[in-house]
C-alpha positions in Angstrom: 14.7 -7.8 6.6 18.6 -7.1 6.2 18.2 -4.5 8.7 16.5 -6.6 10.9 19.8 -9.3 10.6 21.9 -6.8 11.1 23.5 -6.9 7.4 23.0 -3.8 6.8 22.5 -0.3 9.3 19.6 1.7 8.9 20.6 4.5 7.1 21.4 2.4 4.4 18.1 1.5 3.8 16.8 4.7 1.7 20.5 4.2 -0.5 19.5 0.2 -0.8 15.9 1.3 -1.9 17.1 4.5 -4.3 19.9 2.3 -6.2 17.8 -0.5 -6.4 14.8 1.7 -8.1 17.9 3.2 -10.1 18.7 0.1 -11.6 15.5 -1.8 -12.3 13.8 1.5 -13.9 10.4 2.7 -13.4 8.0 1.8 -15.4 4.0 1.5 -14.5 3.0 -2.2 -14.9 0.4 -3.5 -17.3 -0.5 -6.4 -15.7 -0.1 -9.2 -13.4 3.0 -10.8 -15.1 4.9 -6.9 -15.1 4.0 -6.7 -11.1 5.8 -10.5 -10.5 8.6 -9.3 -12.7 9.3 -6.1 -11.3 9.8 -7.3 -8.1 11.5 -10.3 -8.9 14.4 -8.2 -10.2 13.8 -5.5 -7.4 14.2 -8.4 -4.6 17.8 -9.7 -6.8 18.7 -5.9 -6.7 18.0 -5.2 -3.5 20.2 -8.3 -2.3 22.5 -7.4 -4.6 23.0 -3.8 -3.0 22.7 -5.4 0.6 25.7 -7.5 -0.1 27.9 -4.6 -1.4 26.8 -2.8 1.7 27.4 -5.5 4.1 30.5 -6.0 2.6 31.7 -2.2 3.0 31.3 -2.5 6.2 32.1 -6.1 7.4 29.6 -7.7 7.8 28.1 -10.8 6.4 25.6 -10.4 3.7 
């Protein structure tokens, strides 16, 4: 999606993806409620590492 509106360039999307796995850990989920949380705080990651990105280069985030 931020590739797609031009916040960030495409080879920033394996660095966005990497740093955000970084952060968040990896762990296997046991159920439902571990799957929702997991990518509630990859999603707030991931925007989080957009904005630094868009912001190293200029553009909005």
């Amino acid at each position: 999606e931020a590739f797609l509106e031009d916040r960030i360039r495409f080879p920033e999307m394996p660095e966005v993806v990497e740093r955000t796995m970084d952060r968040i850990g990896i762990a296997a989920p046991r159920d439902l409620t571990d799957v929702i949380s997991v990518d509630r705080a990859a999603r707030k990651v991931s925007a989080e590492e957009v904005a630094r990105c868009a912001q190293s280069i200029g553009k909005k985030s």
